[in-house]
N, C-alpha and C positions, 0 to 999 in steps of 0.2 A: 530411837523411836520417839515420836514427838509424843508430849505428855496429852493426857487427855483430861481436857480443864470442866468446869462445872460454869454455863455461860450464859443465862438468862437473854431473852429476848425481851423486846419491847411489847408490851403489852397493847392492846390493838383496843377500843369500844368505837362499835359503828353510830352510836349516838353522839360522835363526834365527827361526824359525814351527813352533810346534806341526805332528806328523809329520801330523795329519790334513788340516791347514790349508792343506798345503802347496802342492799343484799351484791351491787356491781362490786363496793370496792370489800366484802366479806370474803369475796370468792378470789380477788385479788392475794388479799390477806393467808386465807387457806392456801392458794398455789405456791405462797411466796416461805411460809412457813412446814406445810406439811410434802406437795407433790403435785402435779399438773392435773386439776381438773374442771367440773363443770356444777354448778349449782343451780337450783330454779324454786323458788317459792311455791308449794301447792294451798296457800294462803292468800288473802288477802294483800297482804302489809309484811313489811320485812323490815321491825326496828331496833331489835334488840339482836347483837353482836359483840361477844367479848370473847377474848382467846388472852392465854399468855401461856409462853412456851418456854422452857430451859431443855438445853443439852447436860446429861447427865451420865458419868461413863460411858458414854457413844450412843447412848439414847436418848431419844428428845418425849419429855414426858411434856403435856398441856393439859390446862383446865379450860372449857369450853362453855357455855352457854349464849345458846340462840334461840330466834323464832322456828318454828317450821323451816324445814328444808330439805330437799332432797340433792343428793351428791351424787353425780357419776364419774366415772373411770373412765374413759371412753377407750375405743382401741386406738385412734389418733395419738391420744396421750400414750399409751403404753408406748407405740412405736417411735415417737419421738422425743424423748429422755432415755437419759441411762438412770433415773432412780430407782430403786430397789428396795424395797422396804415391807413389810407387814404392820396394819395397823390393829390394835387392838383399842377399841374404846369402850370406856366400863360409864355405861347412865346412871347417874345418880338417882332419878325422881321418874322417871319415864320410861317405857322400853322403846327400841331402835328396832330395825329390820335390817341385814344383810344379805346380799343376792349377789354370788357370784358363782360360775360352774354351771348353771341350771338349779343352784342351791339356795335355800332360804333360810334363815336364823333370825327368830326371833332372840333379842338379848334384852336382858331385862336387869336390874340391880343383883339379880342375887344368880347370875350365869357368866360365862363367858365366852368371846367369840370374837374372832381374828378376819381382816380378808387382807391379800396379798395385791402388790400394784400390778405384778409380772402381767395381771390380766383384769379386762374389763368386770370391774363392779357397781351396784350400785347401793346409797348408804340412805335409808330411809326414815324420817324424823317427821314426824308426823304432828307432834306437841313440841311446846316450846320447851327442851330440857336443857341440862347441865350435867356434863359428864368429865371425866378424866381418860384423857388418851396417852398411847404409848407407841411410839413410832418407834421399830425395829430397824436395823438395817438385813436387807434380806439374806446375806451370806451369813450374820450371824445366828440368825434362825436355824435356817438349812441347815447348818453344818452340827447343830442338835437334835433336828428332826426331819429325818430322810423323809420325805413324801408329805411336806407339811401342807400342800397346796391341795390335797386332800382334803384338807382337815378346815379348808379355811367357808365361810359360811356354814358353820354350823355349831349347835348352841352347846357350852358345857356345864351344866347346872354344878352349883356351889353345894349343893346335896351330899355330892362329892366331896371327901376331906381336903384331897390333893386342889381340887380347885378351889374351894373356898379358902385354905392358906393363900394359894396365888394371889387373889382378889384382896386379899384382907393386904399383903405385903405389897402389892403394885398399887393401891389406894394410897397405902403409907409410904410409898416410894415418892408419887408423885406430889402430895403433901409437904412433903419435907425433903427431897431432894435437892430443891432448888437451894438449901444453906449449907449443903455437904460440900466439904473441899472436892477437889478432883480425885487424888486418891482415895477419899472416904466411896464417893459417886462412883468411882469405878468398879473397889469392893462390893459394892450394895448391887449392883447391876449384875455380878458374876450370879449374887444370889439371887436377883429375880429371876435371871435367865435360867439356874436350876429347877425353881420353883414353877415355869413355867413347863420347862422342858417335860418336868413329873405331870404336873394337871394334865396335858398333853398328851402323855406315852400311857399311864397307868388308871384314864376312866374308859370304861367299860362302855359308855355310850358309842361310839369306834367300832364298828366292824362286828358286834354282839350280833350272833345270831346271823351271819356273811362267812367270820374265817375266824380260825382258830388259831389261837398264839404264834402258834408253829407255822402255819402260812403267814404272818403279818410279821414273823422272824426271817420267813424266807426272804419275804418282801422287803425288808429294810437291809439285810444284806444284798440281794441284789441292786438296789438303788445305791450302798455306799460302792459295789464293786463299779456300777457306773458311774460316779463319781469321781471315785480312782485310777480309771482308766480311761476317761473322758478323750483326751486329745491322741488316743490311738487308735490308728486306722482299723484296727485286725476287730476293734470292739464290735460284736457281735451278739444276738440273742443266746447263740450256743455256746459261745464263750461267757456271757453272764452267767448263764447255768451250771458250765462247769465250776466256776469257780463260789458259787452257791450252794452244787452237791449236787443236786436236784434235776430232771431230766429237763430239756425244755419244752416238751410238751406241756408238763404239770407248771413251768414257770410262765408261761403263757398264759393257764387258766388262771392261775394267781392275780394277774395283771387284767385280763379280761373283768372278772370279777369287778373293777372300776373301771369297765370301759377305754383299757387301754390297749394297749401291744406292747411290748418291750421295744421293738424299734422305735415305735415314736415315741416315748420317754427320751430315750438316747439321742433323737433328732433333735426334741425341742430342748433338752440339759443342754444342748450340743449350741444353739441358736442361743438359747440364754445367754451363753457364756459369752459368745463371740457380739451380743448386743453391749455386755459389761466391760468387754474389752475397744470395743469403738468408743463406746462414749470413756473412755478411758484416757488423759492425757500423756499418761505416761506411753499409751501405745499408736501416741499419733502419726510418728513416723514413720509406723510400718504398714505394709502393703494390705490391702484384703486379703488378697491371697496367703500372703503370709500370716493372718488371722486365723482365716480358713483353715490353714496348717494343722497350726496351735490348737484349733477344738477337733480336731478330728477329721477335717473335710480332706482329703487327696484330693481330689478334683474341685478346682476353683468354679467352673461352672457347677458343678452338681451342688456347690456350699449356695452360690446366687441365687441357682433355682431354691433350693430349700430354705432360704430367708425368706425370699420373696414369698412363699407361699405361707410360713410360720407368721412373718412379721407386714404384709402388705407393702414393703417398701423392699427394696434393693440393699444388700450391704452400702454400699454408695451414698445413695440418698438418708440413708440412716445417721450412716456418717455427717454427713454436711448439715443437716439440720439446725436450726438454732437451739441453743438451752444446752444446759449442760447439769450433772448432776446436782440432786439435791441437795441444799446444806446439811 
C-alpha cells in the first residue's frame, strides 16, 4: 500500500493577480484545489483571496480567506468528474450559509455543517471571512455514516459536547496538521474521523421529534444491507427488509418519512457507484456493460436508461468527458 505522505500545497494570494483577474483566477484556484465549481461576486469588488492547502492522512485540510462570494455546485459539474468528497468548512469570524437537498444551514463559529459534491449545492458568503476547511473523500465518510447525505446542509450547534470536541480537534487538526509526519497525519485523521463520526451519530438535532432510535436503527441497517449487496441483481425492497427483520411495509414508511422509497436509494447507491467506477482508471478497460454488471444492472439498457435519468448524461458520454478525479 502506498504510504500516505503529509504534502502541503502552494499557497495561492489573489493580490498577486491583476485587480480584474481576480475573483477569475480564485475560482480557478478553488477548482484546481478543492473540486469543479462555479464562483460570482454578490459585491462590488473581489480583492482579497488567500487559500493554502495540505493533504493530511488522505484529507486535505485549508485555511481560507476572501471577499464576498458565492459558490455553486452545479449539476454539470457533478456529472462530469468522478470527485467525491464532503466538505466541511468551520468560519472563523463570520457565518456562512449552505443550501443543498431543498436544505438550508446557517453555520456560524460555534456549529457545524457538511455539504456533499455527489450533488448540486450552493456555499453562501456574504461578508469577507476566514475559515478552516476540511475536504473528505466521500467513501470515507459513507462508509461511517450510512445516509450521511441526509445530514449534509444542516446546522450542528457546538452546545452539543460531541460537536464541540469535533470543532475544537478539526480547528487543531488544520492548524497543525501541516508539520505532522504522514504517519503522525494519518493517526490524527483516524481520530478526527471518530470525532466526527460521534458529533454526527449522537446529536439529538437529527430526526428529534420524526423517528425514534429504533426506526433510525432500522434505517441504517438497511442502507448498510444495501451497501453489501449493492452489485446483486436479486437486491430488492423485500429483500432489504428481510434482512433488516422488519416488514416492508413499515421499511417503506421509514424511508418515506425523508421523502424517499427504498428502490431509489438502491438506484441512485447503484448510479453512484458505477459513476466512481468510470471515472476510475483502473476500470478503463472494461465495458459499460460490464460496469453495469458490477453495480447491480442485468440489463445494460435498463443501467443507460437509469444513468441517463440519475445523471443527465449517458454512461458513455460520462465516460469520455474531460477531467479526471480530484487530487
Amino acid at each position: 500500500m502506498q504510504a500516505i505522505l503529509t504534502r502541503s500545497l502552494p499557497a495561492f494570494d489573489a493580490k498577486t493577480v491583476a485587480a480584474g483577474q481576480r475573483l477569475s483566477a480564485w475560482t480557478d484556484k478553488l477548482n484546481e484545489l478543492y473540486y469543479p465549481l462555479d464562483t460570482e461576486n454578490p459585491g462590488t469588488d473581489f480583492s482579497i483571496g488567500y487559500l493554502f492547502s495540505t493533504d493530511v492522512g488522505g484529507l486535505r485540510v485549508g485555511t481560507v480567506d476572501s471577499d464576498p462570494v458565492l459558490i455553486h455546485r452545479r449539476r454539470t459539474h457533478v456529472c462530469t468528474r468522478a470527485s467525491d468528497y464532503y466538505l466541511i468548512p468551520m468560519p472563523v469570524d463570520a457565518p456562512l450559509r449552505l443550501h443543498q437537498r431543498g436544505r438550508e444551514a446557517l453555520v456560524v463559529p460555534a456549529s457545524l455543517g457538511i455539504v456533499g459534491t455527489s450533488d448540486v449545492y450552493t456555499y453562501e458568503q456574504r461578508t469577507r471571512s476566514a475559515s478552516s476547511t476540511l475536504r473528505i473523500p466521500g467513501a470515507m465518510l459513507r462508509d461511517r455514516v450510512l445516509g450521511i447525505d441526509d445530514w449534509t446542509a444542516r446546522s450542528f450547534s457546538a452546545r452539543q459536547p460531541s460537536v464541540a470536541m469535533f470543532l475544537d480537534f478539526a480547528r487543531s487538526f488544520c492548524r497543525h496538521g501541516p508539520k505532522l509526519s504522514g504517519e503522525e497525519g494519518l493517526s490524527m485523521a483516524h481520530h478526527l474521523m471518530d470525532l466526527l463520526t460521534l458529533a454526527l451519530t449522537s446529536s439529538n438535532e437529527i430526526g428529534e421529534g420524526q423517528e425514534t432510535a429504533v426506526r433510525e436503527a432500522h434505517r441504517q441497517r438497511a442502507l448498510r444491507a444495501i451497501e453489501n449487496h449493492l452489485g446483486e441483481y436479486d437486491l430488492t425492497p423485500s429483500r432489504v427488509a428481510d434482512v433488516v427483520g422488519v416488514s416492508e411495509r413499515h421499511l417503506q414508511r421509514i424511508f418515506a418519512e425523508r421523502g424517499e422509497t427504498v428502490s431509489a436509494v438502491i438506484r441512485r447507491r447503484r448510479v453512484e457507484e458505477a459513476c466512481r467506477l468510470l471515472g476510475s482508471a483502473k476500470a478503463r478497460g472494461r465495458s459499460i456493460a460490464a460496469i453495469g454488471y458490477q453495480v447491480g444492472f442485468a440489463d445494460p439498457a435498463y443501467f443507460s436508461r437509469v444513468f441517463l435519468k440519475e445523471t443527465g448524461q449517458s454512461p458513455a458520454a460520462y465516460r469520455s468527458e474531460p477531467g479526471a478525479p480530484g487530487p
